[in-house]
C-alpha positions as CSV (number, residue, x, y, z in Angstrom):
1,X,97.7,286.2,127.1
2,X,94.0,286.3,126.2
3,X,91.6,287.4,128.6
4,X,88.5,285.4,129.2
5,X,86.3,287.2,127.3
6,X,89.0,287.4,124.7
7,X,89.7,283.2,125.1
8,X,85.6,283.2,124.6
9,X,85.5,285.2,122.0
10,X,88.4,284.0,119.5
11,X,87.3,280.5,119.8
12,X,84.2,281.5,119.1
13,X,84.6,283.0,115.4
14,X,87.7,280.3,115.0
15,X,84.7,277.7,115.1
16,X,82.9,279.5,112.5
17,X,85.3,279.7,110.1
18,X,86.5,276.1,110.8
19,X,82.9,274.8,109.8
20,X,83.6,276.2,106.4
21,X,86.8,273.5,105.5
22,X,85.5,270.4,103.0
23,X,86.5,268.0,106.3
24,X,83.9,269.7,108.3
25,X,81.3,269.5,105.6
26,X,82.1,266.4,104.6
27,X,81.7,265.2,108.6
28,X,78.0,267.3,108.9
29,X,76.9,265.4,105.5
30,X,77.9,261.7,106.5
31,X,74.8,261.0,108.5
32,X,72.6,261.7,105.1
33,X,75.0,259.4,103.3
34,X,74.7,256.7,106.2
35,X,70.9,257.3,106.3
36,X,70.8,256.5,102.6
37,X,72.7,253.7,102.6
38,X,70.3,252.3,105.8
39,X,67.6,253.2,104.0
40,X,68.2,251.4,100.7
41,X,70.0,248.1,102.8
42,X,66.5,247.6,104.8
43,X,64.1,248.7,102.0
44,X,65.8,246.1,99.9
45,X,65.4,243.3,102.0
46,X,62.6,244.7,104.2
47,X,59.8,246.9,102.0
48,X,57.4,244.9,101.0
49,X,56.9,243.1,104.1
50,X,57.0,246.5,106.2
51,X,54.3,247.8,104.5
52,X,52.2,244.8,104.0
53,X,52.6,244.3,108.1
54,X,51.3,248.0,108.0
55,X,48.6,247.9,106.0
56,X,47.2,245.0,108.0
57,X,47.6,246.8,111.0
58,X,45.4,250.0,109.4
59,X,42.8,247.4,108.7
60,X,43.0,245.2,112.0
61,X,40.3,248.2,113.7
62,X,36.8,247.6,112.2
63,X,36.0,251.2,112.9
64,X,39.2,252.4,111.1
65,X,37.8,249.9,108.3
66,X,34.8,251.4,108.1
67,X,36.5,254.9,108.0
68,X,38.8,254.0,104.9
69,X,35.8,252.1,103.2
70,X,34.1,255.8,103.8
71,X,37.3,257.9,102.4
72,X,37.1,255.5,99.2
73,X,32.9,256.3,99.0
74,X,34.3,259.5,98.7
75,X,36.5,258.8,95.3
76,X,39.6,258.5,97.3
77,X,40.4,255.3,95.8
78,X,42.6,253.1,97.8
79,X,43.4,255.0,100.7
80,X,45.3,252.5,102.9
81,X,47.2,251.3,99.7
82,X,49.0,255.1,99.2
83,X,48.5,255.9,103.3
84,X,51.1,252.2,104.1
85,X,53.7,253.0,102.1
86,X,53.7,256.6,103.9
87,X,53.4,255.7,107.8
88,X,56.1,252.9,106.9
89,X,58.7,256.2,105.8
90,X,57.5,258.3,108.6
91,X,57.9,255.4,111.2
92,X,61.4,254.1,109.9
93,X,63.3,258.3,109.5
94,X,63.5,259.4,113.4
95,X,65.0,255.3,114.0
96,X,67.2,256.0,111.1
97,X,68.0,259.5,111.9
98,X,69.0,258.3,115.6
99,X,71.4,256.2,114.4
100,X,73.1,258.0,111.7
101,X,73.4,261.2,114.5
102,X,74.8,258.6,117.2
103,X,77.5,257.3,114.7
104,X,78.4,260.2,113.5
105,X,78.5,262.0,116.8
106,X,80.8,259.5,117.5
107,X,83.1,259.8,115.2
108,X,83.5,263.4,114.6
109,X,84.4,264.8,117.9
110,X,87.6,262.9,118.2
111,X,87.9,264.1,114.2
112,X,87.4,267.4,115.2
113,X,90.0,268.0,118.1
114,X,92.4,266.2,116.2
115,X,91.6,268.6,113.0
116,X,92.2,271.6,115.9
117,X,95.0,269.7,117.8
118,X,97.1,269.5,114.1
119,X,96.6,272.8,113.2
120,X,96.6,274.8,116.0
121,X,98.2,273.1,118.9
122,X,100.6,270.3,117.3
123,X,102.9,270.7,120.2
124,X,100.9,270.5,122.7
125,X,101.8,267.7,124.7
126,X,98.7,264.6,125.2
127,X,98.5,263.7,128.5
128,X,95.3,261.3,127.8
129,X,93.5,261.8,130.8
130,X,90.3,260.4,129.9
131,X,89.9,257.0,128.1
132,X,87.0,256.1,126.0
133,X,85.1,253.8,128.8
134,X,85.9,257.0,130.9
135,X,84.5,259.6,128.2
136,X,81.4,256.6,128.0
137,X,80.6,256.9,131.7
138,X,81.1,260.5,132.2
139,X,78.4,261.2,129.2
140,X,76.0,258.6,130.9
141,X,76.5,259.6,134.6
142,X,76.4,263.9,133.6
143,X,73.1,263.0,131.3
144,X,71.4,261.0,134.2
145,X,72.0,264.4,136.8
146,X,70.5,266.5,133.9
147,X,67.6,264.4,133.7
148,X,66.9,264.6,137.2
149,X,67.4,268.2,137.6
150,X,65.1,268.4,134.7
151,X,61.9,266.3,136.8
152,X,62.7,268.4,139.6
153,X,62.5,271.0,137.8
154,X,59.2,270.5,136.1
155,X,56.8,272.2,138.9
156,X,58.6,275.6,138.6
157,X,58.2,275.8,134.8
158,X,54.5,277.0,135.3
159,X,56.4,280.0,136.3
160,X,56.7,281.7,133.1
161,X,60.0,283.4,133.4
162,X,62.0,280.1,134.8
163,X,60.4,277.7,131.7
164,X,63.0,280.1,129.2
165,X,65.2,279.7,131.8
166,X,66.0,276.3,133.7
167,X,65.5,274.2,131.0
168,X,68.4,275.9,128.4
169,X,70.5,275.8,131.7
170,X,70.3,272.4,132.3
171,X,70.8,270.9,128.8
172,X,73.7,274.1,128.4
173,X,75.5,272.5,131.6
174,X,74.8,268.3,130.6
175,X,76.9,270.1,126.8
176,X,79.2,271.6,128.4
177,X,80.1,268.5,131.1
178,X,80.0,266.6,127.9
179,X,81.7,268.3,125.0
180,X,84.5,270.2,127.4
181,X,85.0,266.4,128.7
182,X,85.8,264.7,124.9
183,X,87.7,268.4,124.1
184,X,90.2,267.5,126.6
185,X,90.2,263.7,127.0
186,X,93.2,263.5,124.6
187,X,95.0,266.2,125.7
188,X,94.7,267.4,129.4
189,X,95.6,265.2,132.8
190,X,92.3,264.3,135.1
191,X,94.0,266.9,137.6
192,X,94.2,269.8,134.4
193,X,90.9,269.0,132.9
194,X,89.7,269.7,136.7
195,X,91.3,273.0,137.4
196,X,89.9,274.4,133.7
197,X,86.8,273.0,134.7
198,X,87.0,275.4,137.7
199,X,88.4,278.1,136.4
200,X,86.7,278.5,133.2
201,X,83.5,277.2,134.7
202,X,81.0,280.2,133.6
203,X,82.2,280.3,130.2
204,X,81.7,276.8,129.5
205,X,78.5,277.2,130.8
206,X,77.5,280.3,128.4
207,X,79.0,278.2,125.7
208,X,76.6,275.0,126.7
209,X,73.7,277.3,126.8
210,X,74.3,279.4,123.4
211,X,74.5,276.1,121.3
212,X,72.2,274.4,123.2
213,X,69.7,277.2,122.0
214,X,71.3,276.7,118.4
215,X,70.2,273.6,118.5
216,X,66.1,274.0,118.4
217,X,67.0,275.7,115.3
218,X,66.3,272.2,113.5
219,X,63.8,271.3,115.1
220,X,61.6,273.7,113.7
221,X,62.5,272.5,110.2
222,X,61.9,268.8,111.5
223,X,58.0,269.8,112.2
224,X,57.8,272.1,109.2
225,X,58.3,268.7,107.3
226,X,56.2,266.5,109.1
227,X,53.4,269.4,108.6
228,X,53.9,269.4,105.0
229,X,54.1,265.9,103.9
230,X,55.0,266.8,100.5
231,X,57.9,268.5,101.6
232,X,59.1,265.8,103.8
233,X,61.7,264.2,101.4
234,X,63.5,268.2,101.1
235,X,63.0,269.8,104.8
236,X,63.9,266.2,106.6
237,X,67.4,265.8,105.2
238,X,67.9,269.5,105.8
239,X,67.1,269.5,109.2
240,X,69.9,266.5,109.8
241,X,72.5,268.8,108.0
242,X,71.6,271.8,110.0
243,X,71.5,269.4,113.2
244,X,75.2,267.9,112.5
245,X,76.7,271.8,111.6
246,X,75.7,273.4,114.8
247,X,76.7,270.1,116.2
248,X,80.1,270.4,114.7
249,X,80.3,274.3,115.6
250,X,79.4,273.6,118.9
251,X,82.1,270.6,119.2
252,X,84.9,272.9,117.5
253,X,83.8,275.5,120.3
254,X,84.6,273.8,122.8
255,X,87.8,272.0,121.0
256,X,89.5,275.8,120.4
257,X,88.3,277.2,123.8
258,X,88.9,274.3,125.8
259,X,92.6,273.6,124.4
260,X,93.5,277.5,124.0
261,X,93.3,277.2,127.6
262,X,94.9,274.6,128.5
263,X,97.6,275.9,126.9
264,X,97.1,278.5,128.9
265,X,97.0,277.1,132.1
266,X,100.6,275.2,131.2
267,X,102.3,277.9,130.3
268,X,101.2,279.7,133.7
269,X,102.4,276.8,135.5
270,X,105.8,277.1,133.7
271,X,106.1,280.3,134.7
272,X,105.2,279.7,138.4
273,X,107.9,277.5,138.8
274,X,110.4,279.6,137.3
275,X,113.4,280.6,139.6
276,X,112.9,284.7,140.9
277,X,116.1,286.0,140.3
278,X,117.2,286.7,144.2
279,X,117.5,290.9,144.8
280,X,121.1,292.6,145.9
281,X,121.4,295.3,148.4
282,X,121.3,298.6,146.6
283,X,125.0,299.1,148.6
284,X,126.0,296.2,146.3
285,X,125.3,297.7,143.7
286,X,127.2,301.4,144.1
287,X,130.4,301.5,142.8
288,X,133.8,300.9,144.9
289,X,135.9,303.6,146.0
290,X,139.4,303.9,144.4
291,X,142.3,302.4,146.1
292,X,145.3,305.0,146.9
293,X,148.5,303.3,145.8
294,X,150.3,304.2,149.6
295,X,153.3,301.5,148.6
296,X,156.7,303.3,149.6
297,X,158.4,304.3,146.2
298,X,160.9,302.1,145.0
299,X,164.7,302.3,145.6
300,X,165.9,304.9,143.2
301,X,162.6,306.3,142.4
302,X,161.2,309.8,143.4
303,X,158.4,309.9,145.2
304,X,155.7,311.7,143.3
305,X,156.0,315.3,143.7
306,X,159.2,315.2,145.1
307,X,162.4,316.5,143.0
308,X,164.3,314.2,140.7
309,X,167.1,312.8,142.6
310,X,170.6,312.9,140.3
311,X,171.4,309.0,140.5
312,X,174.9,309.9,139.7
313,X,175.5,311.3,143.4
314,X,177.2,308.8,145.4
C-alpha cells in the first residue's frame, strides 16, 4: 500500500508518461483541427462581409479618418485596407479558441479516465456516483465560490507576499473540486468520492495548485504572439497545444491519483470487515497429558510385570 506521498508521487510521473501515447496527442491537437475547420466554415461564408463591416467601422471616427489619411501621406498606402483584414483575425481567434478548448475539454476528461480506467483499473467496479447534470452543476456552483473568494480577496493582494499566494490557491482548489469531481464521477459512490475528498484533501489541493501554475505557461506564448504580429499564425496555435497538454497532464493527474485511491480506500474497507480470527486460551493450546490404561487385565492375561501364569494349571 502506497503512502501519500508515494500515491502523490506515482501518479504524478504515470501522467507524464501517459501524455506521450498517440490518443493523448491526438486529444491535445483536436482543438487546432476544430479551430481550423471553424475557421475555414465562417471565412467561407463570412469573410468578406466581416471585414467590409470592419473597415467601415475603422472609418466611422472622423478623427481616426483623418489619422489613416495621415499614415497614407506618409507612403503607407492603404492602411485600413491591410489593418481590416488583421483586426477581423485577431477578433475572431480568442472566440474560436474558447470554443475549440470548451469542446474539447469536454470530451477528453471522460476519454482520459476511461484510457486510465482500461488500463490500469479494468476491475474496478463503477458505482456512477455523479451524472453529467451532476458533474454540470458541481463545475458551476465550485467556479461561482472561487469567484467570490477571488473579489474578496482582491484588497489583500496589495500585500505583496499574499498576491503569489491566494490567487494560485483559489484557482488550485476550484481544479481540484473540478477535475477530482469528473475523475471519480464514473467510478466512486457520492458517499466514496466524499471520504477521498476528506482524506486526500491536501494533496488534491497541491495537485490543483501545481497545474494551475502549469497553466500560465501558455499564456506567455499567447502575448508573445499578439506582440509580434508576424508571429501570430506560429506562437497562437502553439500556445492552444501547450494549453490542451498540461490540460491533459493535469486531468490524467487527477484520473491516476484519484482512482489509485479509491482503490485504495475499497480494499481497506474489505479488510475492515474481515472476520478476526477469535484468540484460544494459551491452556488450550498445551498439550494433553497421557491417559494411564488402569483397565483390570483380562481373564488369562498377566498383568504387566507380573510373572507369566502357566494356563495349563487347572
Amino acid at each position: 500500500m502506497l503512502t501519500r506521498m508515494g500515491l502523490l508521487l506515482d501518479s504524478f510521473w504515470r501522467a507524464a508518461a501517459y501524455c506521450m501515447r498517440p490518443r493523448v496527442i491526438l486529444l491535445s491537437l483536436l482543438p487546432l483541427l476544430l479551430m481550423a475547420l471553424l475557421a475555414f466554415g465562417l471565412g467561407y461564408f463570412y469573410w468578406d462581409a466581416a471585414v467590409q463591416s470592419m473597415h467601415s467601422l475603422l472609418e466611422s471616427s472622423p478623427m481616426l479618418k483623418n489619422f489613416w489619411s495621415w499614415l497614407e501621406g506618409w507612403g503607407l498606402g492603404r492602411v485600413v485596407g491591410v489593418l481590416a483584414p488583421m483586426m477581423v483575425i485577431l477578433t475572431a481567434t480568442p472566440v474560436l479558441v474558447v470554443v475549440s478548448l470548451l469542446l474539447v475539454a469536454v470530451l477528453m476528461t471522460p476519454a482520459l479516465v476511461t484510457l486510465v480506467a482500461e488500463r490500469r483499473f479494468p476491475e474496478l467496479v463503477r458505482k456512477k456516483g455523479g451524472s453529467f447534470f451532476a458533474s454540470l452543476a458541481w463545475s458551476v456552483g465550485s467556479t461561482a465560490m472561487a469567484l467570490v473568494a477571488l473579489a474578496v480577496s482582491v484588497p489583500l493582494w496589495l500585500v505583496p507576499p499574499l498576491v503569489l499566494v491566494l490567487p494560485p490557491l483559489i484557482w488550485g482548489w476550484l481544479t481540484y473540486r473540478v477535475m477530482a469531481f469528473d475523475a471519480l464521477a464514473e467510478h466512486a459512490s457520492k458517499e466514496e468520492r466524499k471520504r477521498l475528498f476528506e482524506r486526500h484533501r491536501a494533496s488534491l489541493l497541491g495537485i490543483g495548485i501545481i497545474t494551475g501554475y502549469l497553466g500560465a505557461a501558455p499564456s506567455i506564448v499567447w502575448a508573445s504572439g499578439v506582440l509580434f504580429v508576424a508571429a501570430f499564425a506560429v506562437l497562437v496555435p502553439l500556445a492552444i497545444w501547450i494549453y490542451m497538454l498540461v490540460f491533459a497532464f493535469s486531468s490524467l493527474w487527477f484520473t491516476h491519483f484519484c482512482l489509485a485511491a479509491l482503490q485504495e480506500l475499497r480494499e481497506d474497507d474489505v479488510r475492515a470487515t474481515m472476520p478476526v480470527p477469535s484468540r484460544l486460551p494459551l491452556d488450550a493450546l498445551a498439550p494433553a497429558p497421557a491417559i494411564e490404561d488402569t483397565a483390570p487385565p483380562a481373564a488369562g492375561l498377566a498383568a504387566p510385570g507380573a510373572p507369566p501364569t502357566d494356563l495349563r494349571t487347572p
